[in-house]
N, C-alpha and C positions, 0 to 999 in steps of 0.2 A: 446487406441491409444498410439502413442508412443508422448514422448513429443517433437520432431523436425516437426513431423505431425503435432500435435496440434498446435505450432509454427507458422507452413505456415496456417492453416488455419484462427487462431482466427487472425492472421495480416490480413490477405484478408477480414474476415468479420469490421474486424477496418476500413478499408481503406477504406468501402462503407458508413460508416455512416459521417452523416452531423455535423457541429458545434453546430445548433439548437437541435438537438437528443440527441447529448452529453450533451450538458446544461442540456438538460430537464432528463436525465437518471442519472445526477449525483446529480443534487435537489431530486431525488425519492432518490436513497442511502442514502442521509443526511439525510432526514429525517426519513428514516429506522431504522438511527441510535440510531436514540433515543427510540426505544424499548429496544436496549439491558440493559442490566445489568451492565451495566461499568461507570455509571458515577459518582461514588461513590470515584473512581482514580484521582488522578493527574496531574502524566505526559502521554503525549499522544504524542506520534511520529506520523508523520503524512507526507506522499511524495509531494511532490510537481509537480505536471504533466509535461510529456515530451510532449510539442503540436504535433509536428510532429508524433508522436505514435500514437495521438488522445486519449490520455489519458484521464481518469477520471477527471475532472473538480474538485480538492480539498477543491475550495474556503469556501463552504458552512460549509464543516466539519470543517475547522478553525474558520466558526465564531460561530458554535455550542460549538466548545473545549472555545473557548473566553466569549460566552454566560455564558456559564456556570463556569465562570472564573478560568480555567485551563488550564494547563500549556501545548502550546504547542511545540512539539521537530522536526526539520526538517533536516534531513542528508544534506552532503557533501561527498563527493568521494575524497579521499586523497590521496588511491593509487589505483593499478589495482584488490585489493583485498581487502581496506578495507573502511568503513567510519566513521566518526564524525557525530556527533552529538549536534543539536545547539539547544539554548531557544529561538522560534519565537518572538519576541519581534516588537512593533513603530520602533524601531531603525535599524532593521536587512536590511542590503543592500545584495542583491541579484545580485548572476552574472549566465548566463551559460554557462555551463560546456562544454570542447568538448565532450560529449555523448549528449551534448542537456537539462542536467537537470538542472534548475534551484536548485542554490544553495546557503546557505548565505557565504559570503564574509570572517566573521568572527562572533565573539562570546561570551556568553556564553556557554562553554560545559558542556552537562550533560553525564553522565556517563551511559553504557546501564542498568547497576544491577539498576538504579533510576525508570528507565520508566516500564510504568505499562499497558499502551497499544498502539499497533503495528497496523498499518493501513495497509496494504501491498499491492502493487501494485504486477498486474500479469495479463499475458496473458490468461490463462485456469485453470480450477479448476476442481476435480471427486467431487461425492458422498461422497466419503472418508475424504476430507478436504487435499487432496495432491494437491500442487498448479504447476503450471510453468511461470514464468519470461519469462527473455531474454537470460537467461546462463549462466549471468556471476556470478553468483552464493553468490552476493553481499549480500542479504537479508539472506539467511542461516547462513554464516558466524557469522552477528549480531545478528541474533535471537540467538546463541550459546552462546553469550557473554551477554546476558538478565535473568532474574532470571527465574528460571523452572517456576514460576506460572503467567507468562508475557500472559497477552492474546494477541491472531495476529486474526486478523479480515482482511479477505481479501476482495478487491473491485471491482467487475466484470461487466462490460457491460454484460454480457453471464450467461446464466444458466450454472450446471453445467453437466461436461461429467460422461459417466457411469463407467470410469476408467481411471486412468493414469498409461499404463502398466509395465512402467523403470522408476519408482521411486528409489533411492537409498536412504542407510541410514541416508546419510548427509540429504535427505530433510526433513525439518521441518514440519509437516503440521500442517492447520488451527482449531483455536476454532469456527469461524464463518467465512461465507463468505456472504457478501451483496449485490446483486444485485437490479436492478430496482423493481423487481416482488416479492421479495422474501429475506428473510433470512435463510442462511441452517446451522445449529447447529451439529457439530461435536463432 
Protein backbone atom coordinates (compact mmCIF):
# COMPACT_ATOMS: atom_id res chain seq x y z
CA UNK A 1 0.00 0.00 0.00
CA UNK A 2 1.12 3.28 -0.45
CA UNK A 3 1.79 5.31 2.51
CA UNK A 4 -1.00 8.27 2.28
CA UNK A 5 -3.33 5.05 2.14
CA UNK A 6 -1.93 3.66 5.11
CA UNK A 7 -2.15 7.18 6.50
CA UNK A 8 -6.02 7.35 6.15
CA UNK A 9 -6.38 4.00 7.29
CA UNK A 10 -4.17 3.32 10.42
CA UNK A 11 -5.91 7.09 11.57
CA UNK A 12 -9.42 5.57 11.14
CA UNK A 13 -8.50 2.37 12.98
CA UNK A 14 -6.93 4.95 15.92
CA UNK A 15 -9.93 6.83 16.08
CA UNK A 16 -12.20 3.61 16.97
CA UNK A 17 -10.19 2.68 19.90
CA UNK A 18 -10.97 3.54 23.41
CA UNK A 19 -8.69 5.19 26.33
CA UNK A 20 -8.97 1.90 28.25
CA UNK A 21 -7.63 -0.33 25.10
CA UNK A 22 -4.85 2.16 24.79
CA UNK A 23 -3.70 1.88 28.38
CA UNK A 24 -4.10 -1.61 28.29
CA UNK A 25 -2.10 -2.07 24.70
CA UNK A 26 0.68 0.09 25.76
CA UNK A 27 1.24 -1.78 29.41
CA UNK A 28 1.56 -5.04 26.87
CA UNK A 29 4.44 -3.04 24.66
CA UNK A 30 6.23 -2.07 28.05
CA UNK A 31 6.56 -4.98 29.03
CA UNK A 32 7.53 -6.47 25.62
CA UNK A 33 10.06 -4.38 26.23
CA UNK A 34 11.87 -5.95 28.35
CA UNK A 35 12.79 -8.94 26.24
CA UNK A 36 14.80 -7.04 23.88
CA UNK A 37 18.49 -6.85 24.20
CA UNK A 38 19.01 -3.16 24.86
CA UNK A 39 19.16 -2.59 28.17
CA UNK A 40 22.68 -2.82 28.57
CA UNK A 41 22.51 1.18 26.89
CA UNK A 42 22.18 4.26 28.36
CA UNK A 43 20.61 6.79 26.77
CA UNK A 44 17.12 6.10 25.56
CA UNK A 45 15.04 8.72 23.63
CA UNK A 46 11.73 8.20 24.16
CA UNK A 47 8.25 10.47 22.52
CA UNK A 48 6.11 11.67 24.50
CA UNK A 49 2.35 10.89 23.20
CA UNK A 50 0.07 13.26 21.14
CA UNK A 51 -3.51 12.43 23.05
CA UNK A 52 -5.44 13.67 20.45
CA UNK A 53 -3.71 10.98 17.84
CA UNK A 54 -4.63 8.41 20.61
CA UNK A 55 -1.17 7.82 20.74
CA UNK A 56 0.86 5.17 22.48
CA UNK A 57 0.52 5.72 26.15
CA UNK A 58 4.72 6.24 26.97
CA UNK A 59 4.38 6.32 30.65
CA UNK A 60 5.23 2.76 31.40
CA UNK A 61 8.45 2.87 29.15
CA UNK A 62 9.82 5.87 31.26
CA UNK A 63 9.43 4.13 34.26
CA UNK A 64 11.07 0.87 32.90
CA UNK A 65 14.19 3.36 31.41
CA UNK A 66 13.98 5.01 35.17
CA UNK A 67 13.79 1.41 36.72
CA UNK A 68 16.44 0.54 35.47
CA UNK A 69 18.28 3.70 36.04
CA UNK A 70 18.79 5.11 32.69
CA UNK A 71 18.91 7.93 31.06
CA UNK A 72 15.90 9.13 29.68
CA UNK A 73 15.90 11.65 26.38
CA UNK A 74 12.61 13.48 25.22
CA UNK A 75 12.57 15.76 21.84
CA UNK A 76 11.26 19.27 21.31
CA UNK A 77 10.27 20.60 17.93
CA UNK A 78 12.43 23.76 17.37
CA UNK A 79 11.70 24.34 13.87
CA UNK A 80 9.60 22.88 10.99
CA UNK A 81 12.31 20.65 10.34
CA UNK A 82 14.26 19.88 13.21
CA UNK A 83 14.45 18.84 17.01
CA UNK A 84 16.21 18.93 20.27
CA UNK A 85 16.89 16.87 22.41
CA UNK A 86 16.42 16.92 26.26
CA UNK A 87 17.47 14.64 29.67
CA UNK A 88 13.89 13.73 31.14
CA UNK A 89 14.70 14.79 34.54
CA UNK A 90 12.18 15.53 38.47
CA UNK A 91 12.83 18.93 37.08
CA UNK A 92 11.73 18.85 33.43
CA UNK A 93 8.49 21.39 32.85
CA UNK A 94 6.62 20.43 30.01
CA UNK A 95 4.51 22.62 27.54
CA UNK A 96 2.40 21.62 24.26
CA UNK A 97 3.33 22.36 21.37
CA UNK A 98 1.04 23.87 18.60
CA UNK A 99 1.24 20.28 16.84
CA UNK A 100 -0.09 18.93 20.21
CA UNK A 101 3.26 17.32 21.49
CA UNK A 102 4.09 17.48 24.64
CA UNK A 103 7.42 18.91 25.23
CA UNK A 104 10.07 20.00 27.89
CA UNK A 105 10.23 23.69 28.14
CA UNK A 106 14.01 23.41 28.49
CA UNK A 107 17.04 21.71 29.44
CA UNK A 108 19.59 19.61 29.51
CA UNK A 109 20.77 18.76 25.85
CA UNK A 110 22.05 15.69 24.74
CA UNK A 111 23.46 15.42 21.66
CA UNK A 112 21.84 12.71 19.00
CA UNK A 113 25.64 10.73 18.31
CA UNK A 114 25.16 10.09 22.63
CA UNK A 115 21.78 8.17 22.54
CA UNK A 116 21.88 4.61 21.96
CA UNK A 117 18.17 3.81 21.58
CA UNK A 118 15.14 5.38 19.67
CA UNK A 119 11.57 4.62 20.59
CA UNK A 120 9.70 5.86 17.50
CA UNK A 121 6.33 6.67 17.22
CA UNK A 122 4.43 5.82 13.91
CA UNK A 123 1.33 5.29 12.22
CA UNK A 124 2.08 1.80 10.09
CA UNK A 125 4.85 -0.44 9.70
CA UNK A 126 5.77 -3.57 6.75
CA UNK A 127 7.31 -6.89 7.19
CA UNK A 128 10.35 -4.96 6.12
CA UNK A 129 10.80 -2.76 9.19
CA UNK A 130 9.88 0.41 6.88
CA UNK A 131 7.78 2.51 8.98
CA UNK A 132 5.34 5.81 8.34
CA UNK A 133 4.55 8.81 10.56
CA UNK A 134 2.63 11.77 9.87
CA UNK A 135 5.03 13.28 7.09
CA UNK A 136 6.60 15.59 8.34
CA UNK A 137 9.57 13.74 8.18
CA UNK A 138 10.81 14.81 11.71
CA UNK A 139 12.16 11.31 12.96
CA UNK A 140 14.32 10.54 9.66
CA UNK A 141 16.07 13.60 9.74
CA UNK A 142 17.26 12.61 13.51
CA UNK A 143 17.83 9.27 13.08
CA UNK A 144 20.60 10.73 10.42
CA UNK A 145 22.08 12.68 12.96
CA UNK A 146 22.40 9.47 15.41
CA UNK A 147 25.37 7.01 15.30
CA UNK A 148 25.03 4.20 12.45
CA UNK A 149 24.69 1.52 15.38
CA UNK A 150 21.58 3.64 17.09
CA UNK A 151 18.86 0.98 17.52
CA UNK A 152 15.09 2.51 16.64
CA UNK A 153 12.55 0.31 18.05
CA UNK A 154 9.23 1.29 16.65
CA UNK A 155 5.69 1.29 18.78
CA UNK A 156 2.50 0.10 17.14
CA UNK A 157 -0.96 -0.39 18.20
CA UNK A 158 -1.17 -2.48 14.74
CA UNK A 159 0.52 -5.57 13.34
CA UNK A 160 2.41 -5.20 10.63
CA UNK A 161 1.46 -4.61 6.83
CA UNK A 162 2.84 -6.82 3.97
CA UNK A 163 4.61 -3.80 2.35
CA UNK A 164 5.00 -0.11 2.21
CA UNK A 165 5.16 0.40 -1.54
CA UNK A 166 6.97 4.29 -1.83
CA UNK A 167 9.41 4.03 0.49
CA UNK A 168 12.14 6.32 -0.41
CA UNK A 169 15.78 6.53 0.45
CA UNK A 170 15.60 9.02 3.06
CA UNK A 171 13.50 6.56 5.15
CA UNK A 172 15.15 4.93 7.75
CA UNK A 173 13.80 1.79 8.77
CA UNK A 174 13.41 -0.23 12.00
CA UNK A 175 15.59 -2.80 14.05
CA UNK A 176 12.50 -3.79 16.04
CA UNK A 177 9.06 -2.92 16.09
CA UNK A 178 6.67 -3.63 19.22
CA UNK A 179 3.33 -4.26 19.24
CA UNK A 180 0.78 -5.56 21.87
CA UNK A 181 1.05 -9.34 20.51
CA UNK A 182 4.31 -9.50 19.27
CA UNK A 183 7.90 -8.26 18.59
CA UNK A 184 8.99 -8.19 14.89
CA UNK A 185 12.90 -8.29 14.53
CA UNK A 186 14.25 -6.73 11.36
Amino acid sequence: MLKKDLRIKYSRLRSSLNSTLITQQSIAIANSLLQLPIWDNNYFHIFLPIQEKLEIDTEGIISIISGYDKNAIVPKVVSATELEHFLLTDNTKFIVNDLKIPEPVDGIRIPPHKIDVVFIPLLAFDEYGNRIGYGKGYYDRFLNQCREDVIKIGLSLFEAEKIISDILPTDIPLNYCVTPNKIYSF
